[in-house]
N, C-alpha and C positions, 0 to 999 in steps of 0.2 A: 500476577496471574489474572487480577483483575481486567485490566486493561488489554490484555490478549485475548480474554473472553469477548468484548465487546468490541474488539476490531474485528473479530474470526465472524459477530455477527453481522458487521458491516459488511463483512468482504462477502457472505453467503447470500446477503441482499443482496446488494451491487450483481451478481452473478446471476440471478436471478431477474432482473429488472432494466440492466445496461443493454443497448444495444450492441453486437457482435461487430466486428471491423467490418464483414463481407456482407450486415445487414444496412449501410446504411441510407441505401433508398429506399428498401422497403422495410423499414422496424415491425416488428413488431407492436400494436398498440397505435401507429403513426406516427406520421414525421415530426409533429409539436409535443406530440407526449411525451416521448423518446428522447425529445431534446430536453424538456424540462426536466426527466429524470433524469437525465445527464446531470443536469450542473446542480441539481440537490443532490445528488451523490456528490459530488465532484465536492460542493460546500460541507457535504459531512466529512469529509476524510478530512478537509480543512479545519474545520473545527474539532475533530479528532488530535491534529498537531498540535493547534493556536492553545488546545486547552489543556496538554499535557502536562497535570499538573507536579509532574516530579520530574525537572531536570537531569539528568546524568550527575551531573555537577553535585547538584543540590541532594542528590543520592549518598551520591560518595561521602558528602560530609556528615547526613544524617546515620549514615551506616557506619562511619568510623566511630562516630559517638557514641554508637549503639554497640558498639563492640568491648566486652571488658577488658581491662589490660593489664601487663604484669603492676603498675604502678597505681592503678587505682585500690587494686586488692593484691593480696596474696595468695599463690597460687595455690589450690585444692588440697594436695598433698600436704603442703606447708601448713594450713588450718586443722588439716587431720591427725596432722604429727606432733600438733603444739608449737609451730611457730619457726620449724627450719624451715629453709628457704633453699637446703644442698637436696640431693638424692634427683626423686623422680618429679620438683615441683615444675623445673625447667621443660622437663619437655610434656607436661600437662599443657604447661601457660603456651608454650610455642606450638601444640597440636590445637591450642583453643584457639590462638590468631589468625593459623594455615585456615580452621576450619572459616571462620568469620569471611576470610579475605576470598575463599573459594565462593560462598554463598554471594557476596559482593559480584565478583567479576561475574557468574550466572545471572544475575538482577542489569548490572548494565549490557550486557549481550543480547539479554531475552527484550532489555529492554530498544537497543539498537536496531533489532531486526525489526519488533514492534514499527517503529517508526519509520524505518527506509520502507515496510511494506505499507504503511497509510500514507506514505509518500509517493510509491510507486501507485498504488489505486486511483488517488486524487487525480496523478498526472493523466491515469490511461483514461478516467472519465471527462477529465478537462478535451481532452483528443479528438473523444468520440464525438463529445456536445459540438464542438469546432466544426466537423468532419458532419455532421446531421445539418449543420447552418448553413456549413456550404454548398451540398446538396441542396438544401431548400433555397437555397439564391439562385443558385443555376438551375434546378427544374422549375423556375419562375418565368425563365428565357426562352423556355425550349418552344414553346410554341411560336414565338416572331423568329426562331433562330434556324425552324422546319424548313422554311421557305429561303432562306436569304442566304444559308451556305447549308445546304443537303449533307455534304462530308460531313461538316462536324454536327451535324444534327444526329449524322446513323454513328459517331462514335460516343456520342453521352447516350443514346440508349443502348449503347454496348456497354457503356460502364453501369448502366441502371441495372441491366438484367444480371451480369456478373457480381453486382453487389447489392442482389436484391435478396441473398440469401440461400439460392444454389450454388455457391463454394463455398468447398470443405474447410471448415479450419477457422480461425477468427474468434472463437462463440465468448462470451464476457468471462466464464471462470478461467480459462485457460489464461485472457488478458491477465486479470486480476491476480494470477498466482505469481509471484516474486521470483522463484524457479526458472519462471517464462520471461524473462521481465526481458530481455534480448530480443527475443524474436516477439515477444508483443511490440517491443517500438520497432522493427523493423514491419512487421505485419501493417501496423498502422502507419508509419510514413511513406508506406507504399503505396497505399490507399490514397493519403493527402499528395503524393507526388503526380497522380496520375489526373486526381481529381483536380488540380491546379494547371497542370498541361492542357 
């Protein structure tokens, strides 16, 4: 629960502070800020991973141990009755393992999803930081590039004004949400595809 708390507030920053796919000539904040918040998000998701400090694995083991069993004690009923072990101890001991194994399998899910979405965060911020550098290498050109081929000088400011923030759609929560996580990489390699043409 812990750990979902403090991703859910990574992802509420991020959302908040990342640049949007269709902003990235003109960010919000500017083009260097924009980029360094890029890749300090981009490094917190990562050290959200690098630091995760309960493995799946290392769950599993801690949680079977933690789990009581018919061999370490005797099951409820059988204590209650004086020591048999027939009637209703069997399906006490097997409703108390169902239950443990249920909580178990909720902790590695909740905890799998956890992680494929600070996976997916990290990567969409890595993207955008890429997609901001790029931009700024190329509107570094544009002025020797005015004069020397006119065509492609009026199609990077085609691309500037189109992703300088009047188109719909892009904006960083929508990126960031795992639901989305399809049409965020399509949204954004569209971006990088065009941008590298």
């Amino acid at each position: 629960q812990l750990l979902r708390k403090v991703l859910k507030v990574m992802v509420v920053k991020a959302g908040s502070q990342l640049a949007g796919a269709y902003q990235v000539t003109r960010p919000p904040g500017g083009l260097g800020a924009a980029f360094r918040m890029a890749e300090q998000l981009q490094g917190g998701f990562r050290a959200f991973l690098d630091n995760h400090f309960i493995a799946e694995t290392t769950g599993a083991a801690a949680g079977s141990a933690a789990m009581p069993s018919s061999a370490a004690s005797p099951p409820l009923s059988s204590r209650v009755s004086g020591g048999s072990s027939s009637g209703g101890g069997t399906p006490l001991a097997s409703a108390r393992r169902k239950d443990g194994s249920g909580d178990l399998g909720w902790w590695r899910a909740a905890t799998r999803v956890s992680l494929e979405h600070a996976e997916h965060c990290g990567n969409v911020c890595g993207k955008v930081a890429h997609l901001l550098e790029q931009w700024g290498r190329l509107s570094d050109t544009t002025s020797s590039i005015r004069f020397a081929d006119p065509t492609l000088y009026r199609d990077i400011e085609s691309f500037e004004e189109l992703h300088s923030g009047v188109k719909p759609g892009g904006a960083a929560p929508e990126l960031l949400d795992l639901k989305h996580r399809i049409g965020a990489t399509a949204a954004l390699q569209s971006v990088e595809e065009r941008l590298a043409g």
